[in-house]
N, C-alpha and C positions, 0 to 999 in steps of 0.2 A: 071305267073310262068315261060313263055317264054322255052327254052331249057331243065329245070330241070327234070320236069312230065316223060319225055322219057329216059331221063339217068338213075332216077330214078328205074323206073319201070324195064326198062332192068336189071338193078344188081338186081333189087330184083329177078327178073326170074333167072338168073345166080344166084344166091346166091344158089336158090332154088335147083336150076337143081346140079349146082356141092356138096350141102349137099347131096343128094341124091346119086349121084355117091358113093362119100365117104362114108358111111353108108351104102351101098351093096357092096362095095370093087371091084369098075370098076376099069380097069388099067387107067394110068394117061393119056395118051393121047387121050380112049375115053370119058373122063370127063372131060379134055378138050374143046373138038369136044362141044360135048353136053353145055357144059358152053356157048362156042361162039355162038351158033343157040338159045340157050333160051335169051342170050342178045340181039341178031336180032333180035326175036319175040319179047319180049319187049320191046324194040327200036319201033318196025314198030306200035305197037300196043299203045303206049305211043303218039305217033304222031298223030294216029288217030284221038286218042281221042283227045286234043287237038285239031284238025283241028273242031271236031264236037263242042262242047262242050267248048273251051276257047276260052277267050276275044279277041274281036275285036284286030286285029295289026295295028291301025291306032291313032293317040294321039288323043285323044278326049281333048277340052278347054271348058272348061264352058263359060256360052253366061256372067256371071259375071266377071269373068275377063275378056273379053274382054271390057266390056263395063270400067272397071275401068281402064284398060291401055290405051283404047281411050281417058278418060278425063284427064289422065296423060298427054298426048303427046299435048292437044289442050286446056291447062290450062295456061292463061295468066299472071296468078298473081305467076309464076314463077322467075320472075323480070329479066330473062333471062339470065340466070348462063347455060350457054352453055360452051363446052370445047375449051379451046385456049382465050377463050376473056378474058383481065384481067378487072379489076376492077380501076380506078382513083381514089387517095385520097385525 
């Protein structure tokens, strides 16, 4: 999910925090304020989890494909169609 989980979660906190404002009729620049600090919190918090809890950041290959790109590269009965060399008719 890499970056999403955090942006995510922050707007939905901001989402929250400024419906909230707006429904008890806070003037706009403390609902504001308050928007920005619930999308921090859920920014920081989105990240966390992620660090705990999400996938490894390293590519992971299966020991299959490798094994099948190995017999690619050292398969002789390719007849050797390599790039630049033409072929005589």
């Amino acid at each position: 999910m890499g970056d999403r989980l955090p942006k995510l979660l922050g707007g939905l906190f901001a989402f929250a925090a400024l419906s909230v404002c707006i429904l008890n009729r806070i003037d706009p620049w403390t609902a504001t304020v308050r928007g920005l600090l619930a999308f921090a919190a859920g920014h920081i918090a989105g990240s966390i989890w992620e660090g705990l809890f999400g996938a490894p950041a390293g590519k992971v290959i299966e020991a299959d494909a490798l094994d099948v790109q190995s017999r690619q590269e050292a398969d002789p009965a390719d007849g050797g169609d390599q790039v630049g060399e033409e072929t005589a008719a």
